[in-house]
N, C-alpha and C positions, 0 to 999 in steps of 0.2 A: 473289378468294380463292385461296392458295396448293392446289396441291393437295401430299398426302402424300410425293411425290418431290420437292420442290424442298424441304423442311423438314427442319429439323437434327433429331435427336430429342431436346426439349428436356431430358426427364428423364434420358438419356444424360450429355446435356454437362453436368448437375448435379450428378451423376456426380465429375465429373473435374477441379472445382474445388478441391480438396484437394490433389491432385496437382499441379495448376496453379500453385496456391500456393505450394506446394512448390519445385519449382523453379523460379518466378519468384522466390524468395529464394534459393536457391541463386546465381542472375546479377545480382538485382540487391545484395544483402547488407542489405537495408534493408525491413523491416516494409510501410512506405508505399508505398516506390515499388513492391514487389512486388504490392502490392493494386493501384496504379493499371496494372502490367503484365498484370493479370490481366483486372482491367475492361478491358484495352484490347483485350487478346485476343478474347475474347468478343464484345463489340462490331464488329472486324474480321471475327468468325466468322460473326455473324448479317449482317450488311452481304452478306457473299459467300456465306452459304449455297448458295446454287444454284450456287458450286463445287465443293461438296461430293459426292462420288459416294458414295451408299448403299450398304451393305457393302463398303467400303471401312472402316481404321480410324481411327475419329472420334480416338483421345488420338490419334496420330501427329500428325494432321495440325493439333491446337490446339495440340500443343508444340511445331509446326514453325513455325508463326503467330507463337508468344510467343517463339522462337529470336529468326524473322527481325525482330519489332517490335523486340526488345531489341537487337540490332546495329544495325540502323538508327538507333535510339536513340544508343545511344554515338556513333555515327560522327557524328550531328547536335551533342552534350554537348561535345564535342572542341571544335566550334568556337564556344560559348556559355562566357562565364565567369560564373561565379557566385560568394558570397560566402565568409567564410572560412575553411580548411580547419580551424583551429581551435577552433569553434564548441565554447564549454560543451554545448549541447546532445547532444552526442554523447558526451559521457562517462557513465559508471555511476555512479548517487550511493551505491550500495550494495553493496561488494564481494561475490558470494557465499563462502560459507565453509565449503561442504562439497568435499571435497575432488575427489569424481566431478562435479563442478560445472564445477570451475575445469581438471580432464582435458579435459571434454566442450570447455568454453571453449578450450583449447588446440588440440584438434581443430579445431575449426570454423575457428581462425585460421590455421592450417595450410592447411584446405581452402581457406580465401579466399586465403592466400598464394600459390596454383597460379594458374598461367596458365589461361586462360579454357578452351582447348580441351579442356585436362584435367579440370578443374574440372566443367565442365558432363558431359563423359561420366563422371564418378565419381560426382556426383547421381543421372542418369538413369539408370543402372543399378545402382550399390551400393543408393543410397537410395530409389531409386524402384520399383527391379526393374523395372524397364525389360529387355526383351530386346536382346541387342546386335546383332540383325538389327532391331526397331523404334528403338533408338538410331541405328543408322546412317543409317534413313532419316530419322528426324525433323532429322539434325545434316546429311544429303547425302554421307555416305561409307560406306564400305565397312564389313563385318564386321570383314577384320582389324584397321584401322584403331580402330575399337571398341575391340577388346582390349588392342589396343596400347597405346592412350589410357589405358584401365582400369588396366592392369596399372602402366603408369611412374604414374600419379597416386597407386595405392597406396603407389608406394612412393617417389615424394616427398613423402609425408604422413609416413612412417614414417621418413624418415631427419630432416623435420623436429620431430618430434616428439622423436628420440633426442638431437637439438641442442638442444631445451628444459629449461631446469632445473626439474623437480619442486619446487615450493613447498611446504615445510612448515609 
């Protein structure tokens, strides 16, 4: 039987499944596979808990899990082909038609348009409120680096967005 020290606290990390999912759509852009990086996380978590150091902070260190799983990931996809890129199943069979609908939709495509480095510290702190002293450790860099990140992804969203034509 474990005792209380080697144990995650499980209603903690219940917690933090929201968030999790959060930014596992944030990296991965896709419903599904966000779920399946979430489960995987998790499962990585409880597999190693007894790495886990108590008071210590528990979200840092599953975003840092679900960072490193999802890089790895890609770096394995790269060299796996699969089928193709134009799959009906990836379209919208139903335009939305309200106008802060299709703003938001613009946003978001903006946001997936950035490069990853940016992308993910614009989630983990705009949208997550993430501190950019726990951003930096979950991502392995620095504070300024943080900001830095933050600040040009704001404003690659925003010059992207002024290049978009407003649909009437």
């Amino acid at each position: 039987m474990l005792d209380q020290d080697e144990c995650l606290d499980v209603e903690q990390t219940v917690e933090w499944i929201p968030a999790l999912r959060a930014y596992a759509r944030s990296l991965t852009r896709d419903d599904a596979n966000a779920d399946d990086l979430v489960q995987e996380t998790l499962h990585k978590a409880i597999r190693n808990r007894e790495k886990f150091k108590p008071g210590t902070n528990l979200r840092a260190w599953l975003f840092a899990i679900m960072r490193n799983t999802f890089f790895n990931d890609v770096r394995r996809a790269r060299r796996e082909v699969t089928g193709a890129a134009d799959c009906v199943a990836d379209s919208v069979s139903a335009p939305a038609t309200q106008e802060w609908t299709i703003r938001g939709q613009e946003m978001m495509a903006a946001i997936d348009r950035l490069p990853t480095h940016y992308r993910e510290m614009l989630i983990l702190v705009v949208m997550l409120g993430e501190t950019y002293e726990r951003a930096g450790e979950i991502c392995g860099c620095t504070m300024g680096t943080v900001k830095s990140r933050v600040n040009r992804a704001r404003k690659l969203v925003a010059d992207d967005l002024e290049r978009e034509p407003v649909r009437t």
